[in-house]
N, C-alpha and C positions, 0 to 999 in steps of 0.2 A: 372664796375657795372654788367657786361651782366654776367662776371667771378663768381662774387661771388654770383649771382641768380641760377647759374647753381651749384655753391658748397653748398650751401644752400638744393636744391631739393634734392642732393645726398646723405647729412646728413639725411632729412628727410627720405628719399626710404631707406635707412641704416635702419636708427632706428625701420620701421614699418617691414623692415624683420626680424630682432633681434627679434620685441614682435612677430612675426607670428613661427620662431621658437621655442621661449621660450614657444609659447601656444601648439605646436606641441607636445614640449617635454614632458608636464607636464600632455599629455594626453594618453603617452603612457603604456602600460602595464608595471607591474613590473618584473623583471626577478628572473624566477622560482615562482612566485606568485601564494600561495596555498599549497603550498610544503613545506614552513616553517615553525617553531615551535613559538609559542607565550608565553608568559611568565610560563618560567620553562618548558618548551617541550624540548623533545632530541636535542641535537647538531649533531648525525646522517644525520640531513635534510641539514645539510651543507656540506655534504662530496663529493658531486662533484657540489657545486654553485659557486657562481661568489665572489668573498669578496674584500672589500678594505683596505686598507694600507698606513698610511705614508711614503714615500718612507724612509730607514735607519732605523724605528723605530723597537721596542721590539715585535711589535703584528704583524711584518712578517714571524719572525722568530714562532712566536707559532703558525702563521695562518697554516705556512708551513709542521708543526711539524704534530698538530692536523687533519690537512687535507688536508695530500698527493694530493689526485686527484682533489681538487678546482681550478678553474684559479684563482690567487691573482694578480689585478692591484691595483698599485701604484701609490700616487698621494703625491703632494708638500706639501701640509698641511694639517690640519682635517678637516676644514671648507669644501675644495675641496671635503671630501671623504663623507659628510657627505652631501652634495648636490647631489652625485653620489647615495647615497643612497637613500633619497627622489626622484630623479629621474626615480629610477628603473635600474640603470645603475649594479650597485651591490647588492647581496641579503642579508648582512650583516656585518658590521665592530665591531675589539673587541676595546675595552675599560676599560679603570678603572671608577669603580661604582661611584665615585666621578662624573668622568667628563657626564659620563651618567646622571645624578642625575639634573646636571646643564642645560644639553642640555633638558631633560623634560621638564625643567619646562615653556618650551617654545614650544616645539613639542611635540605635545598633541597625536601626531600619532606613537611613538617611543615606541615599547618594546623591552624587551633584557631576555637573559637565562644566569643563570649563569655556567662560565667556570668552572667545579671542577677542583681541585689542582692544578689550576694557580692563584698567587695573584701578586703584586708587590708593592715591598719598596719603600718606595718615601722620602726625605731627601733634604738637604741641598747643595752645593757643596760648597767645597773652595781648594786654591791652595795645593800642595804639597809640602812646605817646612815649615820650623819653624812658621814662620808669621802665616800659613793658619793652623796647628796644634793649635797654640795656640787660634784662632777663632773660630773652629770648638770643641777645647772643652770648651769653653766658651755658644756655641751655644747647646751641648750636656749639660751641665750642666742646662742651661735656660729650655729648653724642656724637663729635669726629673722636673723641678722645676713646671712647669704649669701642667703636668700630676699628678704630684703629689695634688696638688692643687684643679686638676678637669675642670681646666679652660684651659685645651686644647681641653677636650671632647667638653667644650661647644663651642669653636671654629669652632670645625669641624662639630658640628651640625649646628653652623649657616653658615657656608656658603659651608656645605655639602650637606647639607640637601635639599627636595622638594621644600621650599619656597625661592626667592631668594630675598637675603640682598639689603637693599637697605642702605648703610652704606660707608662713606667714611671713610680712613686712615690719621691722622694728621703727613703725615711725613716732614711737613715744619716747625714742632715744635721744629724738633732735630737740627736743624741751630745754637743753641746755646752750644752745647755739642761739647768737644772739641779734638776727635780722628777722623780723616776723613776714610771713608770703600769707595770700589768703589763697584757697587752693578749691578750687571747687572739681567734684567727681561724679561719675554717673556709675552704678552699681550694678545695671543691669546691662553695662557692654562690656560682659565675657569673651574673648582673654584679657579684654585691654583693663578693664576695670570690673572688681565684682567682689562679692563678700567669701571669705572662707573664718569658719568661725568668730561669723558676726563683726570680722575686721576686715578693713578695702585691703583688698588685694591685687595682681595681675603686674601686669609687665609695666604700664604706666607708674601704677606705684614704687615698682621697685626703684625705675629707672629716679622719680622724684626721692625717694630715700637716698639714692646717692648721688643725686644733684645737690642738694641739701646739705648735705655730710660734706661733701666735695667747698661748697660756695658758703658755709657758715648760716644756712637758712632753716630758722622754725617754723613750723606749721603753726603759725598763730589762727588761723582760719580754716578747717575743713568741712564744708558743706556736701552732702549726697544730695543731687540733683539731676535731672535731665540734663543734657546736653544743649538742649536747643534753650534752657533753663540759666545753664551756665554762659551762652552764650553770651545773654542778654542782659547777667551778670557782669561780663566781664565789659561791655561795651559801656554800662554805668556806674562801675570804678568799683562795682562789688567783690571783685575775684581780680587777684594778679595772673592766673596761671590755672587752664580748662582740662581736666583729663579725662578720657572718655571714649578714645579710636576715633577721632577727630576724622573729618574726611576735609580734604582740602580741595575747595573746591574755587571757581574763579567768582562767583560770587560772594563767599564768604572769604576769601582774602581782602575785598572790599571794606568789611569791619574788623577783622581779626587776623592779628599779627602772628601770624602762626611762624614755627619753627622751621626749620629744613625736617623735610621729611623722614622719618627713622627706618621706616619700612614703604614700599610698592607693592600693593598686595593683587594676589588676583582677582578676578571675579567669576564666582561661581552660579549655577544653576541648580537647587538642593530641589530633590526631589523624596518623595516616603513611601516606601515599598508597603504595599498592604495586608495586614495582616501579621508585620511584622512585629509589632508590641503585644500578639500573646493574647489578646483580649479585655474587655475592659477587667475581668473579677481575676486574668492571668497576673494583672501589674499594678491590680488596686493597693496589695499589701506593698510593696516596692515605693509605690507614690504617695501612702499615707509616712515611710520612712523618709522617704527623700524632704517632706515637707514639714514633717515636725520633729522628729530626733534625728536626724544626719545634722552635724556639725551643731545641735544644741539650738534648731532654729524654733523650737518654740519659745524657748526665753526670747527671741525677734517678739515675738507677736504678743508675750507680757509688755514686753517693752512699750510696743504700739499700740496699745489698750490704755496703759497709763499716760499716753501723751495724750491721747483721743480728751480721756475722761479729764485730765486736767487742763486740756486747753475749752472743753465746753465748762469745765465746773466757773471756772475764770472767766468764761464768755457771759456766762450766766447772773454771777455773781456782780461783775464791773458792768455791765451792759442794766441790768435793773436798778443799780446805782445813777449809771448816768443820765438812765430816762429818766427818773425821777424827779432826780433833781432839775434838768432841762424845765420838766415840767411845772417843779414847784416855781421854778424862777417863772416863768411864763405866765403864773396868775400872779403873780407878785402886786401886792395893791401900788406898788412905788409904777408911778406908768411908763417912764423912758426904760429901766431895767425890764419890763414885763415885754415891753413891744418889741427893744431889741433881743431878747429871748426867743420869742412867737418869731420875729423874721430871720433869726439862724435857725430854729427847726425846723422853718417852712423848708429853707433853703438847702440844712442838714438831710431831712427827710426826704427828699426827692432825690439827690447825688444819689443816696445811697439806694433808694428804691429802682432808681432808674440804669445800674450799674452790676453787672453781674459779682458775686463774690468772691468768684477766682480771678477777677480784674480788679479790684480794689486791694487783694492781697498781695498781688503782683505789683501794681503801682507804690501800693505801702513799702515792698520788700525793695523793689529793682531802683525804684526815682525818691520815695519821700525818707529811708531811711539804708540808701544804695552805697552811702559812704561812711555809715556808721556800723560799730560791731553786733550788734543788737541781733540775735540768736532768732532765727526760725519761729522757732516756738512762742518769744515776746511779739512777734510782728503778728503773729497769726492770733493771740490774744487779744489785740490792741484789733486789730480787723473785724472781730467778731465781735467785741465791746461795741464796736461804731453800730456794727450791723443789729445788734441786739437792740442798744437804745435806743434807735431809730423806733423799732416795734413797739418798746414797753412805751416809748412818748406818743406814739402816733394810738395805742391800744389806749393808752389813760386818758386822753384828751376824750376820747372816742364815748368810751365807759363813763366816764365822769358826766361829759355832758348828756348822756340817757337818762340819769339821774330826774326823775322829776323837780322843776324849779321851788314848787312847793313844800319838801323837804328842806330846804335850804330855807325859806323863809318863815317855816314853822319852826325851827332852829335858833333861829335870830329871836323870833318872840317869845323863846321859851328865856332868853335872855345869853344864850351862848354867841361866843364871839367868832368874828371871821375863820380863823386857822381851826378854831375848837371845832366848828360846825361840820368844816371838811371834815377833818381827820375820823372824829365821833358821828358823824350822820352820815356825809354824802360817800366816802371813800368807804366805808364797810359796804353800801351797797352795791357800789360800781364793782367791789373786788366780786362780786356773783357771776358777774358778765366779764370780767376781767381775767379769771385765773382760768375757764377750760381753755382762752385764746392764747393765756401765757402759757401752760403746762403743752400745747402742740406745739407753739414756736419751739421749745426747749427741745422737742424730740426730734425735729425739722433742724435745729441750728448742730446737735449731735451729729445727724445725716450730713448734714453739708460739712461737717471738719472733713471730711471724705477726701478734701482738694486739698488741704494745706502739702500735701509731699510737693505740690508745683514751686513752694520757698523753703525745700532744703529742712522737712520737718519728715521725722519717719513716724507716721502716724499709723495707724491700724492700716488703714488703706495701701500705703506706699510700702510697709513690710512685706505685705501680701504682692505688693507688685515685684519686689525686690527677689522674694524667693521664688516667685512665678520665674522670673528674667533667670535664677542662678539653677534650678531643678527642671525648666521646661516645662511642668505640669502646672494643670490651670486646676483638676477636680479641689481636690480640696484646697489648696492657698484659698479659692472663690468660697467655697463650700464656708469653708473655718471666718472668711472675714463677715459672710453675709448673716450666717448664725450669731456671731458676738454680736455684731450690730444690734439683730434681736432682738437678742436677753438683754443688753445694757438699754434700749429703745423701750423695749416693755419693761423692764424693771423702776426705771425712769419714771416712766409711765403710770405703773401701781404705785411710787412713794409718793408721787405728786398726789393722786386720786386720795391714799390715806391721812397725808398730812393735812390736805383742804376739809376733809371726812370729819378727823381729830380737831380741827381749826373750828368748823361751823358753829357759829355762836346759838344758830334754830336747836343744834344736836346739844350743845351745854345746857341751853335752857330746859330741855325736855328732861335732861336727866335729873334737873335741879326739879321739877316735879313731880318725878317718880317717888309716890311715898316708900316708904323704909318696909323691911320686910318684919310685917309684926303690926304694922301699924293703921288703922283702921280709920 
């Protein structure tokens, strides 16, 4: 009890430095503020400021181009770059007037200049072989066909446009059409693709419901993924068809069979007037709404708890399975099964130790199971099983042989047999030294599901990024995912502590001591 009052305050003292920084941050000046151009002003004022960037994207390379003498940091996604920006951290990010258009109609303090003679193509992708040719001109025909019509303009006016759509897509209707597509999306590129109550939305979608409708095609496959995700998807036969606000570019024409273009978008200069959100305690109540009851997003983050805690309960569960047994086979008195045992864990053990986790799930998901249907969430179990048993075999070996040899052979003289000795003598000891190393891995392999959203899995982590990407605010999406971690981490943490407590055979016996009350 005294434990968990003390982890308690710390959470709290945690929390109130968090908001004493965030109020710190939100009060700092903006950098080069004064200096910049506001709508339709020279681009000039940017030639030696600070700008930011998706890290790999299209607008490093023209940041770089345009202005040589700028520092350009680089950040993991736009939500990140776009917080740096309201922060003051950077004095302006480029963009397509699209995604500007969307992020206004929320950020009342956002202006932007447009970039002359830069635009970009934005399109479709599909694979690179017959299959994905005859999709893409299928997909090229549909889209002269709605252009022609006029009902693509008014597409892109509604969910281009200043006012944002409040509209969802019927894509559980196509369940009865009988050609399955595998369709992969990225959720967090608003207007093109993004969630509106908790279902993909945006122009791409639409435009795929009535491709679909149109060509007799089911979504037998929708994956939410990065872009550069689906990409790589789609180049290893994972995905027929990438949506996302594709940028077409001439190096990625190289692997990806993209469509004719649907839109030529501009490119913009987004700058953040200071002072315009009002203060951090003016928009705190507005950004606790926007992140957990507008459109119902806290059911997101039940959702992404239960994936979390079932893809570790299943990590944990098949992963001390497998060591195990690795390991029983490895003493195995039989010597050619025992040896070739010892030389696949030597061999198992070190792949995996020498290999980072988010590249082993990537390889699992993209090459070793890239043309099968196998769900996000099984790859990412079967990933952390490998990575689990690797531990529990490389920790027993470890433990077991600490075991003094003389146990084992006072065992044998007491007349008990090989297997009996392990189990009843040597293995209760080693589990002393065995279980505080297993109950960290456990809280350690928790932290690390952290990466599974890179295959298409919406875990705690990838929610949080997902409503970061559709609300622009990072305080609490961050706030809410780094807390749950906590409590599920240290909750973790106290049943493992009381079950090994309730488990200790020192603690049965003491109490099988304990005279009776009465008794003298």
């Amino acid at each position: 009890m005294k434990n968990s009052a003390k982890t308690l305050k710390f959470l709290c003292f945690l929390l109130a430095a968090l908001l004493f920084v965030c109020l710190a941050g939100c009060g700092e000046d903006k950098a080069g503020e004064g200096d910049l151009p506001a709508d339709g002003g020279e681009l000039s004022a940017f030639s030696e400021a600070k700008l930011g960037v998706v890290t790999g994207s299209l607008y490093g390379g023209y940041s770089r181009e345009l202005f040589p003498d700028a520092k350009i940091d680089e950040f993991n996604n736009f939500a990140d770059v776009l917080m740096a920006l309201k922060q003051g951290k950077v004095d302006g990010t480029m963009l397509d007037r699209p995604n500007f258009n969307a992020i206004s109609r929320t950020e009342s303090g956002l202006s932007c200049t447009t970039v002359p003679d830069y635009s970009v193509e934005i399109g479709f992708g599909f694979q690179k072989n017959d299959g994905g040719n005859e999709l893409r001109a299928q997909m090229d025909e549909f889209l002269a066909k709605l252009r022609t019509e006029g009902k693509l303009d008014e597409m892109i006016e509604t969910w281009y446009g200043k006012t944002e759509p409040s509209i969802t897509v019927p894509l559980e209707e196509l369940a009865k059409n009988s050609n399955p597509i595998k369709v992969s999306v990225d959720t967090t590129r608003k207007p093109f693709v993004y969630r509106y109550n908790n279902e993909p939305v945006g122009f791409e979608v639409e435009v795929l419901y009535l491709f679909c409708k149109e060509y007799d095609y089911r979504i037998g496959v929708l994956e939410d993924v990065s872009f550069a995700s689906g990409l790589a998807g789609l180049s290893g036969g994972k995905y027929d068809l990438v949506c996302g606000g594709l940028y077409m570019t001439p190096e990625r024409k190289e692997s990806v069979n993209f469509s004719e273009p649907y839109l030529v978008a501009d490119v913009v200069m987004a700058t953040y007037e200071s002072g315009s959100g009002g203060g951090f305690f003016g928009s705190i109540a507005e950004s606790f709404e926007k992140t957990f009851l507008r459109e119902g997003r806290w059911k997101m983050i039940f959702e992404g708890i239960g994936t979390t805690l079932l893809i570790s309960l299943s990590a944990v569960l098949g992963g001390t399975l497998l060591g195990f047994l690795l390991y029983l086979a490895a003493r195995s008195k039989y010597k050619v099964p025992a040896a070739i045992a010892r030389g696949f864990a030597k061999v198992y053990s070190k792949i995996i130790a020498g290999t980072p986790t988010l590249v082993v799930l990537m390889l699992l998901f993209y090459v070793v199971f890239g043309n099968s249907d196998l769900s996000g969430i099984v790859v990412a179990i079967f990933g952390f099983i490998l990575t689990f048993g690797s531990f529990v075999y490389g920790q027993l070996k470890l433990t077991v042989e600490g075991v003094d040899k003389g146990q084992t052979e006072a065992a044998y003289a007491l007349g008990y047999g090989r297997n009996r000795a392990f189990f009843r003598i040597v293995l209760p000891q080693a589990m002393k030294m065995f279980v505080p190393a297993y109950s960290a891995e456990i809280v350690s392999l928790i932290k690390a599901t952290s990466v599974v959203g890179y295959i298409a899995v919406n875990d705690l982590t990838k929610v949080g990024d997902i409503i970061r990407s559709n609300t622009y605010e990072a305080f609490f999406p961050l706030i809410a995912v780094a807390v749950i971690y906590f409590l599920i981490t240290w909750g973790v943490s106290a049943l493992l502590a009381f079950l090994w407590r309730r488990s200790d055979p020192r603690r049965r016996a003491a109490k099988k001591e304990m005279p009776k009350e009465g008794v003298k």
